[in-house]
N, C-alpha and C positions, 0 to 999 in steps of 0.2 A: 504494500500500500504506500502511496507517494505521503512524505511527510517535509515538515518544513523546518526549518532552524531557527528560533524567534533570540535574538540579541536585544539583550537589556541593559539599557541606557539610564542612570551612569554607572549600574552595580559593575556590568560587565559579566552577567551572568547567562548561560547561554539555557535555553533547553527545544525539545524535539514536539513536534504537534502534528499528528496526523491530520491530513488533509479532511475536510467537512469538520473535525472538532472542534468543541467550542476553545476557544486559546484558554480564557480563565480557567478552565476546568481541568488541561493539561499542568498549566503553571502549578496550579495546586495539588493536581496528583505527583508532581516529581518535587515539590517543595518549598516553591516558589511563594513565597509570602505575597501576594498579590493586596491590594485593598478592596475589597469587596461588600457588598450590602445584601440586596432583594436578589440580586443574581435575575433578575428579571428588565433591568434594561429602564426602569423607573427611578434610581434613587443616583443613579449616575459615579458612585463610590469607585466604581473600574476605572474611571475616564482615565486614557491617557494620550499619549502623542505617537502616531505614526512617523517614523522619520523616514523610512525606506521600506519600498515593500507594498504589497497591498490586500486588502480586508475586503470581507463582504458581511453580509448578514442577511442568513435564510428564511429569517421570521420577518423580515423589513424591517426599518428602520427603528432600534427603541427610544421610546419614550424620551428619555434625559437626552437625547442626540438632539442637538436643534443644526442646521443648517450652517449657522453660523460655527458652531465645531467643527461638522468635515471641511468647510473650507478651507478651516484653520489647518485640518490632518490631523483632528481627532478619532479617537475610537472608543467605545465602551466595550472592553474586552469580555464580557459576559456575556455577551450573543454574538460576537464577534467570528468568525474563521477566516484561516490564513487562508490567500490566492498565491503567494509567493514566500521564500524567505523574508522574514522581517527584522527590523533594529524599531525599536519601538523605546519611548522615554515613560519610565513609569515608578515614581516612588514609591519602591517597598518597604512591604512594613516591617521593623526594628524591633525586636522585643527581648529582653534577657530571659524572659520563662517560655518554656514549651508549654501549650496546650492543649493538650489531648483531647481529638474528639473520639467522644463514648456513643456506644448504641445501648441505652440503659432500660428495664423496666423500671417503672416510677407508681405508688402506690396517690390516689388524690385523697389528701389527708383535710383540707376543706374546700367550699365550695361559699364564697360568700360575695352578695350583692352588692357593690359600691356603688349602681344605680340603675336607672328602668334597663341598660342597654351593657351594661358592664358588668362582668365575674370575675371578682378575684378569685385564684383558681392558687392553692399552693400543693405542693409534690414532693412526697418522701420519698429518697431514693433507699435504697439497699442500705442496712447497717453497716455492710463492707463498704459501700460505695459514696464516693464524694466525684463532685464535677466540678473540676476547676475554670473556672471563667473569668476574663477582663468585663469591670462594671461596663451593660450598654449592650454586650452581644445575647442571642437567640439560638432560641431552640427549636427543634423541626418535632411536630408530632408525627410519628409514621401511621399512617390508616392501611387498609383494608382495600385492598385491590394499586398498593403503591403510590396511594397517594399521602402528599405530604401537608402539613400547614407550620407556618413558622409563627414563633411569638415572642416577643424581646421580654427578657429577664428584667423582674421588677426588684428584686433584692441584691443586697450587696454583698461580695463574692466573699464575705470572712464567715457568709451563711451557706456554707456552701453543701451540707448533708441536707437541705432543701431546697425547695426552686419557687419562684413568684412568678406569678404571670395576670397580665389584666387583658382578659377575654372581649371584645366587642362582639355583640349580638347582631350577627347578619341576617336578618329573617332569611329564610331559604338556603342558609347556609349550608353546607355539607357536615361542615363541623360544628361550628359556633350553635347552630341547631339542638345537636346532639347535645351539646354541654348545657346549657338553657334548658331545655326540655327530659332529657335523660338520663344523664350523667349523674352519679352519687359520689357521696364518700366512700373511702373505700374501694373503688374502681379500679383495674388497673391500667394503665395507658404502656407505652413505648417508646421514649422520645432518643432524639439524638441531637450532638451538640458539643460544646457552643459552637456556633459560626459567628462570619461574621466581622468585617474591619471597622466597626461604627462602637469604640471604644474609648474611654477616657485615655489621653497620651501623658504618660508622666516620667518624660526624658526630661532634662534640665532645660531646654531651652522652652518647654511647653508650661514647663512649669511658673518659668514667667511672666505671662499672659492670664489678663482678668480673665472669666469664662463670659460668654453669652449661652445660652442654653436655651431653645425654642419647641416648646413641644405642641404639635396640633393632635386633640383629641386623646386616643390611647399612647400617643408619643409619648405623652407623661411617664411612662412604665422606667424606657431605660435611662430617662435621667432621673429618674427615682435614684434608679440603681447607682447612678456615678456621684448623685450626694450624697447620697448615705453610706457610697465609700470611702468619701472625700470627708466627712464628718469621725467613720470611726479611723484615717489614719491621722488626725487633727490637722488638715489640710485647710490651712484659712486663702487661699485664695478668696479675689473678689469675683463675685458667680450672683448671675444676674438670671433671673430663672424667668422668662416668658410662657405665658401657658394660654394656644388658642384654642376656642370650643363657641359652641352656636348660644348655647344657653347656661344661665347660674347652675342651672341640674345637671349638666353636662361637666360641671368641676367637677369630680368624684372623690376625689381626696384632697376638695381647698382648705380644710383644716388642719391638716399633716404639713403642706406648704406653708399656710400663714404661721405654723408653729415654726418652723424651718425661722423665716425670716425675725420675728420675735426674740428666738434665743440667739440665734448668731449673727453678729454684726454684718460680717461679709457675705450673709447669703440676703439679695431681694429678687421678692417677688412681685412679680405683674401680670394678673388675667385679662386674659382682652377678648371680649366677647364680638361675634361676630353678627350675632341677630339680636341686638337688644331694644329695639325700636319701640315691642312692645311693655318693655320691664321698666315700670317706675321706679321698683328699688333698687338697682342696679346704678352706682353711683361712680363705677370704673371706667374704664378703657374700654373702648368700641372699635368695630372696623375688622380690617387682616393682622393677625399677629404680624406677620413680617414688616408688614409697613411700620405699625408701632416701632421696632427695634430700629428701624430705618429713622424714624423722627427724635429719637432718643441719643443716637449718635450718629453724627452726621460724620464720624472717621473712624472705620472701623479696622485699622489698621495694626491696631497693637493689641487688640483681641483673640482670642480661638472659640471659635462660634459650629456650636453642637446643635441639630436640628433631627426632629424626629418624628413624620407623621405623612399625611396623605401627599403624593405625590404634587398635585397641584402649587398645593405649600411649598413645597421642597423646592421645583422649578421656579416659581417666583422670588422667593429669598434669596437664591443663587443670585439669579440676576440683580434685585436690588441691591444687595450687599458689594459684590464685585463694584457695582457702579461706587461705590462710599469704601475703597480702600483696602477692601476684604482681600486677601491673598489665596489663592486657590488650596495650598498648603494648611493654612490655617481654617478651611472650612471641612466637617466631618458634616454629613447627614445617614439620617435610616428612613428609607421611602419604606412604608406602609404600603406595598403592592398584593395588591387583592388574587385572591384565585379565581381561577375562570367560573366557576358556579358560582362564587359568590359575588361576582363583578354582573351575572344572570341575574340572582334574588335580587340585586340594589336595581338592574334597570325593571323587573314587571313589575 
């Protein structure tokens, strides 16, 4: 089978990709730290730079590709396949601990409502067993006939003989369904994990930089997870926590944040509702969270700005932020990309 040679710019690290494979999926199988999200072409975490060589993509163009990228000799290596050897430019990622991904059974030790449309959903793993993970990455539930659903870790990894997770209710779901309607305690699921480049960075030079932190919707889950890891290693960075949703009901845990901001100096918070037209009590912040963060600092230059929720979001922030100084380097997101049946239930 015809394969290709992909050169990594500036590691200088080479490896081999059979022709029609997806590249991200090679680089990962031979070791390749690549940075990666949804893996679905949405949250844009792969981008990188085509220098020589050439790419296609058999699904058409994803999502996080805009026009303005391939001009540029962009690619989003996660639906990506080589047409030729390539030299491609793409920062990998750096880590002094290995993380092992596990295919674990996991017992559902509760099941509890944080609102009409959200489950906290937590998972005991095996007394033998612990899952190490960086605050921010996700886990794949494996179903019944190969299919998969992923769900970003709401707890901080010094919890690591349990797992968090904040469920959204897709009516029609395949899954979300199931768990809403069927699922007990006591259950037992199969998950695997972590994945996942959409991680708190704490190399010396990241450590510099205040945080912005933007979460739409259930995006709250994985900066849950990165303050309350940043809390138990007494990390005072300044961390600025945005949190967008349609309605006050729709906060699900804004008393767990308002207590955040209250005890610790360095951490604020800001909800910024997006439908509040008709809420007299509502005496906050209106409109797109992204905009807010855009009107809050007009130089976002000496920040590292974590972002985590429906793709929409994620594509627009990108763009405003870049315009106000944002460095491509110092921006991390996690696109919320939907599965095919349940991308179905949202449009009947």
């Amino acid at each position: 089978m015809t394969s290709y040679n992909i050169n990594i710019q500036p590691s200088g690290q080479q490896f081999q990709v059979e022709a029609g494979k997806i590249i991200l999926d090679a680089a990962l199988e031979q070791g390749i730290s690549f940075p990666y999200g949804c893996r679905g072409g949405a949250c844009g975490s792969c981008l990188g730079d085509i220098q020589a060589g050439k790419v296609t993509y058999p699904d058409g163009l994803p999502m996080a590709l805009g026009e303005d990228d391939i001009a540029e000799g962009k690619a989003l290596f996660c639906q990506a396949v080589a047409e030729s050897d390539l030299t491609i430019h793409m920062a990998e990622i750096k880590s002094d601990t290995e993380i092992e991904i596990k295919t674990l059974p996991a017992r559902v030790e509760s099941l509890r409502k944080l609102s009409h449309d959200v489950m906290e959903m937590q998972l005991k793993l095996p007394a033998s067993e612990h899952l190490a993970f960086f605050a921010g990455q996700y886990i794949n539930f494996l179903l019944q006939g190969g299919r998969k659903r992923s769900f970003s870790l709401a707890n901080a990894p010094i919890e690591d003989n349990y797992l968090s997770l904040h469920l959204r209710h897709i009516k029609g779901g395949y899954f979300t369904d199931h768990v809403f309607n069927a699922m007990h305690e006591k259950d037992l699921v199969r998950i695997e994990g972590p994945h996942g480049s959409f991680y708190l960075r704490t190399d010396e030079e990241s450590k510099q930089r205040p945080l912005i932190l933007m979460a739409g919707g259930t995006g709250f889950a994985p900066l849950k997870a990165m303050i309350e890891h940043m809390l138990s290693e007494g990390v005072d960075r300044p961390v600025y926590l945005y949190w967008g949703v349609r309605t006050q009901t729709d906060l699900y845990q804004n008393d767990l944040a308002e207590k955040w901001a209250f005890q610790y100096e360095n951490i604020h918070y800001i909800p910024v509702l997006s439908d509040a037209d008709d809420d007299t009590s509502w005496q906050g912040r209106t409109g797109f969270v992204h905009q807010a963060i855009a009107d809050d600092f007009s130089d976002l230059s000496v920040f590292s700005v974590y972002m985590s929720g429906p793709p929409p979001m994620i594509n627009a922030a990108k763009t405003a932020f870049m315009q106000q100084g944002l460095e491509s380097e110092q921006l991390y997101s996690d696109s919320f990309d939907y599965s095919a049946d349940a991308l179905k239930a949202m449009a009947d």
